[in-house]
DSSP file (Angstrom, degrees, kcal/mol; ACC not computed):
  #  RESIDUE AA STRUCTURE BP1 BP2  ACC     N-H-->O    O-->H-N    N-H-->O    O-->H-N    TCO  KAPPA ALPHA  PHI   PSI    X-CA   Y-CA   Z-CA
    1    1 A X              0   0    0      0, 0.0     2,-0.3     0, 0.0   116,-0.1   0.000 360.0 360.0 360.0 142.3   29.2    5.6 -138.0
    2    2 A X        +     0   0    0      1,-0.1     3,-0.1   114,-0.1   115,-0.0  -0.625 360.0 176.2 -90.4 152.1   28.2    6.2 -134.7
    3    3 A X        +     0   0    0     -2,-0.3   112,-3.3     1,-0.3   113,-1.8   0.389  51.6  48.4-157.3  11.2   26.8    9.6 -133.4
    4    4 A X  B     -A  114   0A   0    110,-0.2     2,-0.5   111,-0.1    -1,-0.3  -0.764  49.5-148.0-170.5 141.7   25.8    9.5 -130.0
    5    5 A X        -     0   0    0    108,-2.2     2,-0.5    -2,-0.2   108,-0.4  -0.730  22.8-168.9 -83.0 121.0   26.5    8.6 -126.6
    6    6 A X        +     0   0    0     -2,-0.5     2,-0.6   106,-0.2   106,-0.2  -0.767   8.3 172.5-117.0 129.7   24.0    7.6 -124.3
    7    7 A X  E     -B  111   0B   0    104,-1.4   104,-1.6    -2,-0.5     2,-0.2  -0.858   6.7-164.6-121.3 134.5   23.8    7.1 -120.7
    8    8 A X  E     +B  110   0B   0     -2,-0.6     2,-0.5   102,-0.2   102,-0.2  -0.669   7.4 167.5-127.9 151.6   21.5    6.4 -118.0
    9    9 A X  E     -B  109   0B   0    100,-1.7   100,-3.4    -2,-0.2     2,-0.9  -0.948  28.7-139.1-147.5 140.6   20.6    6.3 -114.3
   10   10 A X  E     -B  108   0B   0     -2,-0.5    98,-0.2    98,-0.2     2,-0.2  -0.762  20.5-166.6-118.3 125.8   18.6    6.0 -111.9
   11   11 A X  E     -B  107   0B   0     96,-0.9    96,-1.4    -2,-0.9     2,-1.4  -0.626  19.5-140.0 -97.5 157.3   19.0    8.4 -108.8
   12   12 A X  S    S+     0   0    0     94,-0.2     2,-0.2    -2,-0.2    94,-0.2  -0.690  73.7  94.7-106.1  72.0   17.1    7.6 -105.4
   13   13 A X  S    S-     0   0    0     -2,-1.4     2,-0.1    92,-0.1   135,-0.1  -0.865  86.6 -76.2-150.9-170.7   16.3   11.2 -104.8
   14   14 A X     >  -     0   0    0     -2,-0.2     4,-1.5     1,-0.1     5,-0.1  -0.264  41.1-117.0-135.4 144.4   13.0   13.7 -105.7
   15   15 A X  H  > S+     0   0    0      2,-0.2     4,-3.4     3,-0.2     5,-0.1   0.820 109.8  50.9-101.2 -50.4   12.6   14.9 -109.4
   16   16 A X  H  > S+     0   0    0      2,-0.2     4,-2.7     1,-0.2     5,-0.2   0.982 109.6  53.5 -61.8 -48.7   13.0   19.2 -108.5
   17   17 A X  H  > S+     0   0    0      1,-0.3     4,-2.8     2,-0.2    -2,-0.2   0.896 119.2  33.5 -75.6 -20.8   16.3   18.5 -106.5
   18   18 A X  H  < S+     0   0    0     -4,-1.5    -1,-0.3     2,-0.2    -2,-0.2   0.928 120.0  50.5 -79.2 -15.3   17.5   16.7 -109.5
   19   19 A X  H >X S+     0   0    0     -4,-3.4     3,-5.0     1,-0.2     4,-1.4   0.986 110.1  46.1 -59.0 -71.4   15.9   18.9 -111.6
   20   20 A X  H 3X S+     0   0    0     -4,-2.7     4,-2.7     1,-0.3     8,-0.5   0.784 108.7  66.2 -28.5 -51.7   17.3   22.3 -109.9
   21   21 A X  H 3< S+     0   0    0     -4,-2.8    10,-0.3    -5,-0.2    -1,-0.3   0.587 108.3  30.2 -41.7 -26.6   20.6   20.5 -110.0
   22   22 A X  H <4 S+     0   0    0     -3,-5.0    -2,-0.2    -4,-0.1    -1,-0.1   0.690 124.7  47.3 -98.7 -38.4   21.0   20.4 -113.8
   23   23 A X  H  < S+     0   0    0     -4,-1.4     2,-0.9     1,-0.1    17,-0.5   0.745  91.3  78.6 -60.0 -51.3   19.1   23.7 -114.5
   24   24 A X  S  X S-     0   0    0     -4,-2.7     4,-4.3    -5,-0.3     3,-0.3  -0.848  76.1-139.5-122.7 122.6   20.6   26.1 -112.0
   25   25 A X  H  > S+     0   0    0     -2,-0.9     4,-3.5     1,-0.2     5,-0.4   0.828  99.5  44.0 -39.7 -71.6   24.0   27.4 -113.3
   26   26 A X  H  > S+     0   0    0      1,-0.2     4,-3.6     2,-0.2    -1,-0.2   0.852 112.4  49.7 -65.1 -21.3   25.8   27.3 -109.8
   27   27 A X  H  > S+     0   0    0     -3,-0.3     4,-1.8     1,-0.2     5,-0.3   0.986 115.0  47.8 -75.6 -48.3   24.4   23.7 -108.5
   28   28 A X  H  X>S+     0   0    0     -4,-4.3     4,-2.4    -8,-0.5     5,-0.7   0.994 111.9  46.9 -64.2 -39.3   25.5   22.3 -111.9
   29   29 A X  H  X5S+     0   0    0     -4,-3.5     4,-1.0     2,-0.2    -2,-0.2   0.984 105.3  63.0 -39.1 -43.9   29.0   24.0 -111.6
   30   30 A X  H  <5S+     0   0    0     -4,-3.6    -2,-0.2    -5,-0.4    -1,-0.1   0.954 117.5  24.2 -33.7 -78.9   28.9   22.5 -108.1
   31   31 A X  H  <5S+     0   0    0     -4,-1.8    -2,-0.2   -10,-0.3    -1,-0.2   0.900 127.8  44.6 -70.6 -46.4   28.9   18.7 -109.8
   32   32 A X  H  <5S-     0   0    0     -4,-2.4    20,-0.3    -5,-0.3    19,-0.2   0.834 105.6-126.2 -55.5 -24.1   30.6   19.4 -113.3
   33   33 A X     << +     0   0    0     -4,-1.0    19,-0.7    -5,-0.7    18,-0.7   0.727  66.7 118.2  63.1 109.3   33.3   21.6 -111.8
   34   34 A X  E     -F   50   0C   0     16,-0.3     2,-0.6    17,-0.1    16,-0.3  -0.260  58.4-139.8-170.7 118.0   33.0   24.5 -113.7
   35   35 A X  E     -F   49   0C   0     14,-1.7    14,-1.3    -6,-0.1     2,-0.5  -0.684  22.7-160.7 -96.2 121.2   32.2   27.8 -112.7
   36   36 A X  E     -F   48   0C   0     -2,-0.6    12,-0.2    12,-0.2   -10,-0.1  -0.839  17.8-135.3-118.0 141.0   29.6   29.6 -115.2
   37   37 A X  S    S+     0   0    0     10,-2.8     2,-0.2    -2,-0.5    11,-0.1   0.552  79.4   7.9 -52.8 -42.7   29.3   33.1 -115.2
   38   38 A X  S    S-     0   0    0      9,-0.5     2,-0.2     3,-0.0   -13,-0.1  -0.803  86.3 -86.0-148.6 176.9   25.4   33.5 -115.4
   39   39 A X        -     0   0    0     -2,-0.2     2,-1.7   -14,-0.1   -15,-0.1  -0.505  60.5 -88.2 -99.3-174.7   22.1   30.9 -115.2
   40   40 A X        -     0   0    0    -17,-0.5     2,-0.3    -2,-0.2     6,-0.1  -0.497  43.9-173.7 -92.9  98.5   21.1   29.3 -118.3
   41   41 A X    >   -     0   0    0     -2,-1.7     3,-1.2     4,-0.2    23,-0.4  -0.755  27.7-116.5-104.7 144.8   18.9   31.0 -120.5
   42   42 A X  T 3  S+     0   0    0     -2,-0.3    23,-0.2     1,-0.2     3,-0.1  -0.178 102.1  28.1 -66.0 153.8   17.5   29.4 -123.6
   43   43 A X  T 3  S+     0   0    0     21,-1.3    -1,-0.2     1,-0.2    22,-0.1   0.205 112.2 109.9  83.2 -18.1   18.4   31.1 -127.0
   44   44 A X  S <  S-     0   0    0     -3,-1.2    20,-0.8     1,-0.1     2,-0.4  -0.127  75.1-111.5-107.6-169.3   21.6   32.2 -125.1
   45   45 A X  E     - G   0  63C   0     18,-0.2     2,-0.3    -3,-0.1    18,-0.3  -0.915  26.8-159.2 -98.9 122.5   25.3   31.8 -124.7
   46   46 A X  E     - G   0  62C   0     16,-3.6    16,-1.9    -2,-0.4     2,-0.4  -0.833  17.2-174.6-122.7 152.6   26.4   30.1 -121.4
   47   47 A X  E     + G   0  61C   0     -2,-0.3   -10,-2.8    14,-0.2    -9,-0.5  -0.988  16.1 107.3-152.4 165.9   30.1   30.8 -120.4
   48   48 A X  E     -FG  36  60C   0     12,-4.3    12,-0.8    -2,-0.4     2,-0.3  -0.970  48.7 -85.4 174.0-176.5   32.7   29.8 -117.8
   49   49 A X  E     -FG  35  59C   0    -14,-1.3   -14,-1.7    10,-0.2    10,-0.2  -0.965  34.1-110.3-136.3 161.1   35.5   28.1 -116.8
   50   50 A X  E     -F   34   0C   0      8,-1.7   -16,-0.3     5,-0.3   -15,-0.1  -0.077  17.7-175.0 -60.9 168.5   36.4   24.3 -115.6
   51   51 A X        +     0   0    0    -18,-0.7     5,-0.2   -19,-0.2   -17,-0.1   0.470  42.1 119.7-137.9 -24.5   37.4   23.7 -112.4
   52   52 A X  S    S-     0   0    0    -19,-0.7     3,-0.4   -20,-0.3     2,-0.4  -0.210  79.1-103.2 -47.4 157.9   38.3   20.0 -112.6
   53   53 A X  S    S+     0   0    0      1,-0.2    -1,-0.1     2,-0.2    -2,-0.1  -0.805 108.6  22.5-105.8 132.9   42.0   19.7 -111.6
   54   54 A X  S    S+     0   0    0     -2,-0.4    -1,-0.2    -3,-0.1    -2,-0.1   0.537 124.8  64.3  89.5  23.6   44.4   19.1 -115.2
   55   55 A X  S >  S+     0   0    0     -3,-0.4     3,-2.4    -4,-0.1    -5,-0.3   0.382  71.6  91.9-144.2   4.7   41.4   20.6 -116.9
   56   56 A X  T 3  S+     0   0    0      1,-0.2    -3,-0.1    -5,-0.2   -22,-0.0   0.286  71.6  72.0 -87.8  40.1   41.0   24.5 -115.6
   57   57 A X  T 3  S+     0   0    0      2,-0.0     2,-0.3    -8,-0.0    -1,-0.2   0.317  82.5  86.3-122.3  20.6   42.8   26.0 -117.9
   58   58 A X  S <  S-     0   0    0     -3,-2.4    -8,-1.7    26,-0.0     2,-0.5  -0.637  71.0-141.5 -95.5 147.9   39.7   25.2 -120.5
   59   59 A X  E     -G   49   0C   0     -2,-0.3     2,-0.4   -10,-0.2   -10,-0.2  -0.925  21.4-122.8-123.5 137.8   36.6   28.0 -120.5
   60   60 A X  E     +G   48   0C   0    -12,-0.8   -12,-4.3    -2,-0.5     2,-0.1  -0.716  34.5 176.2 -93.6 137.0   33.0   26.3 -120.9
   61   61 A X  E     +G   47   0C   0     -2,-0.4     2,-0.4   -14,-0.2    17,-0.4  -0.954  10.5 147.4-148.1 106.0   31.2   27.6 -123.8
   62   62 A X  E     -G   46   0C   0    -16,-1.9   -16,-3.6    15,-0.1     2,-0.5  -0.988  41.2-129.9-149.2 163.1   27.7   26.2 -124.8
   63   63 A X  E     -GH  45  76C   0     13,-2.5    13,-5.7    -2,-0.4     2,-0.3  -0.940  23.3-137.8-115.7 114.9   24.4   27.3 -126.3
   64   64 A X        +     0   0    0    -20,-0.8   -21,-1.3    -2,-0.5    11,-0.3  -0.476  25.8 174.5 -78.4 131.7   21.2   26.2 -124.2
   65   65 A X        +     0   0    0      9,-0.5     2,-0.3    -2,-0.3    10,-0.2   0.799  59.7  30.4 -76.6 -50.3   18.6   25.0 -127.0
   66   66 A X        +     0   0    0      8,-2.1     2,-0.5     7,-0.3    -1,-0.2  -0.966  41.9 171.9-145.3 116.5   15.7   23.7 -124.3
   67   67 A X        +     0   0    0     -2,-0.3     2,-0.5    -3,-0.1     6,-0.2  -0.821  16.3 160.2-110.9 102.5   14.3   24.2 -121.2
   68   68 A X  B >>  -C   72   0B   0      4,-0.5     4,-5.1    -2,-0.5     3,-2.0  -0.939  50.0-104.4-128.9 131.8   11.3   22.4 -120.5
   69   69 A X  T 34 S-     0   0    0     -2,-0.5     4,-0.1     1,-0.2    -2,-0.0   0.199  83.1 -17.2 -33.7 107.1   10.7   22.2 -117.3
   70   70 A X  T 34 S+     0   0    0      2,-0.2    -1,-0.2     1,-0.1     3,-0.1   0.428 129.2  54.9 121.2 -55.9   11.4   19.0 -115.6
   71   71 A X  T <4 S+     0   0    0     -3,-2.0    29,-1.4     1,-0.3     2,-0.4   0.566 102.9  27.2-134.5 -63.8   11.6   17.0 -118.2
   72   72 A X  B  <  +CD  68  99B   0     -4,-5.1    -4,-0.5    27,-0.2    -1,-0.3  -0.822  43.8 172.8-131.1 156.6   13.9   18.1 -120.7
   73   73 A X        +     0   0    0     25,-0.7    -7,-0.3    -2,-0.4    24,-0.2   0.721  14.7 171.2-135.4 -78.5   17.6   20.3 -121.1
   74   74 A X        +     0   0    0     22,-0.5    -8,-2.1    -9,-0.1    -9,-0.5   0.798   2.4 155.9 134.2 137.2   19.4   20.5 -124.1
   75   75 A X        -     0   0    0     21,-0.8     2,-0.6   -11,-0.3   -11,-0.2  -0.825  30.8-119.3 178.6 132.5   22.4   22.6 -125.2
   76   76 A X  B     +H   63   0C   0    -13,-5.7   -13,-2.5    -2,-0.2     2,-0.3  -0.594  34.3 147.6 -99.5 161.3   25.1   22.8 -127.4
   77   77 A X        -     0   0    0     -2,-0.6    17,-1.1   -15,-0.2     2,-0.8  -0.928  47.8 -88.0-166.0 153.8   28.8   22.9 -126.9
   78   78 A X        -     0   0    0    -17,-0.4     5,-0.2    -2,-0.3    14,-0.2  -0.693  19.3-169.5 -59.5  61.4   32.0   21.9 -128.3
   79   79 A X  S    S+     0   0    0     -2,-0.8     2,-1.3    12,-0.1     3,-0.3   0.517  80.0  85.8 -47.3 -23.0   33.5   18.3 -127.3
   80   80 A X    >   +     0   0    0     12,-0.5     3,-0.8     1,-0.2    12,-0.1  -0.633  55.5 163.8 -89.8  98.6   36.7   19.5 -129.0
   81   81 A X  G >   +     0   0    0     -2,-1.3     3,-0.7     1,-0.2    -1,-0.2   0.992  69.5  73.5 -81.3 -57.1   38.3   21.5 -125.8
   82   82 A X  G 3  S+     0   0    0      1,-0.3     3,-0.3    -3,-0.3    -1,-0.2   0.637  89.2  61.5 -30.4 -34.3   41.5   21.7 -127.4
   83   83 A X  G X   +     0   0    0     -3,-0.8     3,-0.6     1,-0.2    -1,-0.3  -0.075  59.5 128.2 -82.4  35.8   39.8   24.7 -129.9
   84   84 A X  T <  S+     0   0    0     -3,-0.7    -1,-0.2     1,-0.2    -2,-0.1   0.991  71.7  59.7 -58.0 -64.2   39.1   27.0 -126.7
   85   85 A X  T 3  S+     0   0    0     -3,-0.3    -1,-0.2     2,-0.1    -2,-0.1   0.773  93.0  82.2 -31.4 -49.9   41.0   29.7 -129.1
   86   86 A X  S <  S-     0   0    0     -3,-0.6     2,-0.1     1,-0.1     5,-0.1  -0.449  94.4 -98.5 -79.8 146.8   38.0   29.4 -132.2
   87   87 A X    >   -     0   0    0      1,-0.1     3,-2.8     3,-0.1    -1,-0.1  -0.460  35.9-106.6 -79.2 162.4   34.8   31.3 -131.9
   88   88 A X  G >  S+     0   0    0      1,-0.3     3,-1.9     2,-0.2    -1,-0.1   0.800 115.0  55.1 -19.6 -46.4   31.8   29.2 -130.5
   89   89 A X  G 3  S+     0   0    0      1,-0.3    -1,-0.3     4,-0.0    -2,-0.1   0.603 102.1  51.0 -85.3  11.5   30.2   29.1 -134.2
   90   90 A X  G <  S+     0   0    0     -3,-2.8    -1,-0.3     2,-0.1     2,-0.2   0.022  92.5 113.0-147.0  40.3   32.9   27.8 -136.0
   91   91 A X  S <  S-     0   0    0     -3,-1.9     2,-0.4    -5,-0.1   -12,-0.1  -0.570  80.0-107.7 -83.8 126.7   33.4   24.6 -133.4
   92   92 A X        -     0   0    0     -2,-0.2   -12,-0.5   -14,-0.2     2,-0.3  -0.700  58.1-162.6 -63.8 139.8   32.9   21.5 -134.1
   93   93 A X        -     0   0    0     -2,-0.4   -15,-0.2    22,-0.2    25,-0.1  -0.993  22.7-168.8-150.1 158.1   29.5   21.0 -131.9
   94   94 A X        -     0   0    0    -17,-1.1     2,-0.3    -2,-0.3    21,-0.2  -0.017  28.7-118.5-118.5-150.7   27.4   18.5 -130.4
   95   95 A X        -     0   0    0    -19,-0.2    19,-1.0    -2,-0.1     2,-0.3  -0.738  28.0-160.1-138.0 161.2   23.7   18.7 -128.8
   96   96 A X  E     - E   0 113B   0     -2,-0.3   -21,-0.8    17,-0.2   -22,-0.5  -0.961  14.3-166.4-136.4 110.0   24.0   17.5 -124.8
   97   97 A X  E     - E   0 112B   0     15,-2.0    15,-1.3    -2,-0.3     2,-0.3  -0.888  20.9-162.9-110.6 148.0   20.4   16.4 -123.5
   98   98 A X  E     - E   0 111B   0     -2,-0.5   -25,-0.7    13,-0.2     2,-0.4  -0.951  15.1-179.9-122.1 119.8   19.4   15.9 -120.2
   99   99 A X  E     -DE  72 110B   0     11,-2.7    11,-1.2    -2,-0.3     2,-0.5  -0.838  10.6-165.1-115.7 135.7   15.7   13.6 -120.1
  100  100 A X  E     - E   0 109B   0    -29,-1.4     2,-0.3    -2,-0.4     9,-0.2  -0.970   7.6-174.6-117.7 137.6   14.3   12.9 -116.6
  101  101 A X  E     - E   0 108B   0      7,-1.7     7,-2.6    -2,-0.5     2,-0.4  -0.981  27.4-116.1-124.5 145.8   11.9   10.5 -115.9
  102  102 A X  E     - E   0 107B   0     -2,-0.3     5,-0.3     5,-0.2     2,-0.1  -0.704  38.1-172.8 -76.0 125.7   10.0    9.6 -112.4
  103  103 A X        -     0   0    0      3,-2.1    -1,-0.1    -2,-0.4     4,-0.1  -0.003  40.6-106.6 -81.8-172.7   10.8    6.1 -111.3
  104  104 A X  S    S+     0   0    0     -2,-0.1     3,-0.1     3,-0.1    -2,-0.0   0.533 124.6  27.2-101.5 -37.3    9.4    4.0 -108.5
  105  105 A X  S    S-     0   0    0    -94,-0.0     2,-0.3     2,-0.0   -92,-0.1  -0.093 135.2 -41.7-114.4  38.7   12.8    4.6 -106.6
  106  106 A X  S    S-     0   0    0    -94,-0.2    -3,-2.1     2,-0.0     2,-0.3  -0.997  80.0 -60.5 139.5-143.5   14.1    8.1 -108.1
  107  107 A X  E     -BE  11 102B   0    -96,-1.4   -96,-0.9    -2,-0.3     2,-0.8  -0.818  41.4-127.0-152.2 160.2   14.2    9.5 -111.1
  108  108 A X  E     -BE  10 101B   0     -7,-2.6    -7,-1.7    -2,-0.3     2,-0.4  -0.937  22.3-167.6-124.5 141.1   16.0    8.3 -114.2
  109  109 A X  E     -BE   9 100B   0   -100,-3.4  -100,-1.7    -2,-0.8     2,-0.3  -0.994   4.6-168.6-142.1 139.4   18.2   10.6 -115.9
  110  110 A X  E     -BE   8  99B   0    -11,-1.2   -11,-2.7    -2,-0.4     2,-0.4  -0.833   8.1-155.2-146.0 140.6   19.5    9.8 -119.2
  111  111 A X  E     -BE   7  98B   0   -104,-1.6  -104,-1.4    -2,-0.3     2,-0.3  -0.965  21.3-168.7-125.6 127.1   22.7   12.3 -120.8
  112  112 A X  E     - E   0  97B   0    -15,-1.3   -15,-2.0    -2,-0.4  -106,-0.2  -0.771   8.4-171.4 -99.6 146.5   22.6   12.1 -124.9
  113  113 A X  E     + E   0  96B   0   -108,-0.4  -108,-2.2    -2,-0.3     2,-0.2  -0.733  13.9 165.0-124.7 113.4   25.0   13.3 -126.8
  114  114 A X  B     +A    4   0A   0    -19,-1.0  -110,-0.2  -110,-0.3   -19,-0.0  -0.704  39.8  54.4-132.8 146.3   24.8   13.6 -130.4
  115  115 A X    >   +     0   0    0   -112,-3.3     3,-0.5    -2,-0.2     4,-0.3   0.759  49.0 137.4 102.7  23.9   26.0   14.9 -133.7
  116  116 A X  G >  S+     0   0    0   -113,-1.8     3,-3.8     1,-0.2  -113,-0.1   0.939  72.2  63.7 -60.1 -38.3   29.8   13.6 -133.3
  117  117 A X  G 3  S+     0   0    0   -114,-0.4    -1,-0.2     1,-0.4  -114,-0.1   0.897  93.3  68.5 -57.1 -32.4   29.2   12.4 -137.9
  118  118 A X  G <  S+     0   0    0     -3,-0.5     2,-0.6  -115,-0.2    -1,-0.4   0.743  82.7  87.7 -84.7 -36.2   28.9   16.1 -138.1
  119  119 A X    <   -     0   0    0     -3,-3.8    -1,-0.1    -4,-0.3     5,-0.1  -0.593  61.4-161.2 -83.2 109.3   32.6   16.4 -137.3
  120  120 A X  S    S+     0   0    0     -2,-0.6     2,-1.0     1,-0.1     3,-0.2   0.611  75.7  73.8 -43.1 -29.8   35.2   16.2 -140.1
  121  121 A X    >>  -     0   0    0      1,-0.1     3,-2.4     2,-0.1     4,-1.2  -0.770  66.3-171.6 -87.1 103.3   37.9   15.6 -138.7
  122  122 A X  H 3> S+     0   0    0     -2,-1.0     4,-2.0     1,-0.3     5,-0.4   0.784  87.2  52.8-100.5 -15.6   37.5   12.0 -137.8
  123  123 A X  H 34 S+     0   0    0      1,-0.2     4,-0.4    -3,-0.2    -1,-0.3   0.755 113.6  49.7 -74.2  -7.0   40.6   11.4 -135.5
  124  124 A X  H <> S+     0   0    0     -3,-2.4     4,-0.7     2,-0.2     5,-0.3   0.546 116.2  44.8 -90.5 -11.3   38.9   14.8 -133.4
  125  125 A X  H  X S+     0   0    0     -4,-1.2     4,-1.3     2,-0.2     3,-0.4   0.908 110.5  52.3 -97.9 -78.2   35.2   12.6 -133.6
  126  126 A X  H  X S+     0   0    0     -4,-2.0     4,-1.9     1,-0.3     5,-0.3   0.733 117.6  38.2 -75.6 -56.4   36.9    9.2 -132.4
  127  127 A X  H  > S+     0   0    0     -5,-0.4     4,-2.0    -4,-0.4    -1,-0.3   0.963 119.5  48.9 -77.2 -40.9   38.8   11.2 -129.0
  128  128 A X  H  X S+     0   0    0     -4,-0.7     4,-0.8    -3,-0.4    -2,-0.2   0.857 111.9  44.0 -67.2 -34.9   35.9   13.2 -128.4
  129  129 A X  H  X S+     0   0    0     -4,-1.3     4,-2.2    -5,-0.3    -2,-0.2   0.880 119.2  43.5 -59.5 -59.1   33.6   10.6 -128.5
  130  130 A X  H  X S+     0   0    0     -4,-1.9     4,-1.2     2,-0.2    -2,-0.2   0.971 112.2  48.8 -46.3 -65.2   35.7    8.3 -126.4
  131  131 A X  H >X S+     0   0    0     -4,-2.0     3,-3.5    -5,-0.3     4,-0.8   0.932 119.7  45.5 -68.5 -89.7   36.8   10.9 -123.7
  132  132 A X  H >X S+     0   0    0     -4,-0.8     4,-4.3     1,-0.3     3,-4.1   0.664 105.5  54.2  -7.1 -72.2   32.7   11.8 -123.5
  133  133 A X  H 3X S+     0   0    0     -4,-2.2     4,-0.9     1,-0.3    -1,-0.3   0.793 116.0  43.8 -53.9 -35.8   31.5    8.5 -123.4
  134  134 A X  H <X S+     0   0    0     -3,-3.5     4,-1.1    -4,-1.2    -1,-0.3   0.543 115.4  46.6 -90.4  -8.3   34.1    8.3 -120.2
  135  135 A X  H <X S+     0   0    0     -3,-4.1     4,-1.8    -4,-0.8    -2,-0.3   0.798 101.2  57.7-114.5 -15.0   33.2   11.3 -118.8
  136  136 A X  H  X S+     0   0    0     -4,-4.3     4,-2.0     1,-0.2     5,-0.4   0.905 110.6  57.7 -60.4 -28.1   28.9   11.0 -118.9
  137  137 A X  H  X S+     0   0    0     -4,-0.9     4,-1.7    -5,-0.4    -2,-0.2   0.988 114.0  32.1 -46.9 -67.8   30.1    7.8 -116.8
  138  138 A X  H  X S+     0   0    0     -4,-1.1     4,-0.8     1,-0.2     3,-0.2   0.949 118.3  53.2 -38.4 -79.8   32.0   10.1 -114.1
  139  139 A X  H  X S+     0   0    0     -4,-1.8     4,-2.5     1,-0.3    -1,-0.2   0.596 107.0  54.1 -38.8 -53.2   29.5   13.1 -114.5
  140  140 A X  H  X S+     0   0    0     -4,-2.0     4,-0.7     1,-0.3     5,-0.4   0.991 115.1  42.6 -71.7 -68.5   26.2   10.4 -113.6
  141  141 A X  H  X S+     0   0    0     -4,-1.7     4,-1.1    -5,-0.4    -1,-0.3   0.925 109.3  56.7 -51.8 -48.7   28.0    9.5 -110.5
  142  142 A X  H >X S+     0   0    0     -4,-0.8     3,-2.1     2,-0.2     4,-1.2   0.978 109.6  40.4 -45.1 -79.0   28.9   12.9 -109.7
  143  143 A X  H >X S+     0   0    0     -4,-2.5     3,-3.6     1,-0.3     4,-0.7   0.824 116.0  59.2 -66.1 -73.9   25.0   14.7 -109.6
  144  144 A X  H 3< S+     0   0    0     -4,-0.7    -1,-0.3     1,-0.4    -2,-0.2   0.489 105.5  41.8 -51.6 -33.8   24.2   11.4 -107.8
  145  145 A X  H << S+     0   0    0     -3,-2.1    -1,-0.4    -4,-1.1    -2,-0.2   0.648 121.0  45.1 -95.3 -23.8   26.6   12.1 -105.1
  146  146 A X  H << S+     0   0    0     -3,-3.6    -2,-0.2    -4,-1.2    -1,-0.2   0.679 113.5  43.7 -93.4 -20.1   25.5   15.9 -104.9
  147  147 A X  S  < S+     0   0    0     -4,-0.7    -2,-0.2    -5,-0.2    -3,-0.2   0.207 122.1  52.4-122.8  15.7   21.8   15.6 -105.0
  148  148 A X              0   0    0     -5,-0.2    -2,-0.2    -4,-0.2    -1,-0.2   0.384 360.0 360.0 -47.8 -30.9   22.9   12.7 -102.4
  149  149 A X              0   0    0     -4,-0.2    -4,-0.1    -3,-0.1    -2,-0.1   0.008 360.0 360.0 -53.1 360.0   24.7   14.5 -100.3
């Protein structure tokens, strides 16, 4: 069974701007479309709401795992939108990395997403997976086009 999406790029810009892009809550609202309530502190609870259009009537909820500096980002949050109503802990949930590396032309930034086997329900793991997998595609094009800009 499969049990994580990954995806990769490499963007032609400077390692901080992408970094700063992923890191600090408003410049990632900026590129996800979602507007989050606070910056992202590790241990903690991040909230908001979308902002994409056919999708704001969903509220972002994740729990940041890792910030090390740079390098690594990591949080979880719940793939399953459709459960906005259940609390956070009792979500189906996944882990969302962000890994940077310095290139020769940019920075490579790589999106994981993991822990879909974890979810019981297997027709909610099969659309969530799917709809993800379609939307780290978007999302990679998206911070390219802002930390482009």
């Amino acid at each position: 069974m499969l049990d994580a999406i990954t995806k990769s790029a490499v963007i032609n810009t400077d390692i901080d701007s992408l970094w700063q892009a992923i890191t600090d809550h408003k410049q990632f609202g900026d590129w996800f479309m979602v507007a989050l309530d606070g910056p992202f502190i590790e241990g903690e609870l991040s909230h908001g709401q979308m902002t994409l259009a056919g999708y704001e009537h969903y509220k972002w909820i994740s729990k940041v795992l890792h910030i090390q500096p740079q390098k690594r980002f990591a949080f979880y949050w719940s793939p399953a939108m459709d459960m906005e109503d259940i609390d956070f802990s009792l979500r189906p949930q996944t882990l969302v990395e962000f890994k940077l590396e310095p290139q020769k032309q940019g920075v490579k930034l790589t999106v994981i997403e993991s822990g879909f086997s974890e979810m019981e329900d297997a027709l909610v793991r099969e659309e969530a997976m799917q709809r993800n997998a379609e939307g780290w595609e978007i999302q990679l094009k998206n911070i390219e086009a802002y930390v482009n800009r």
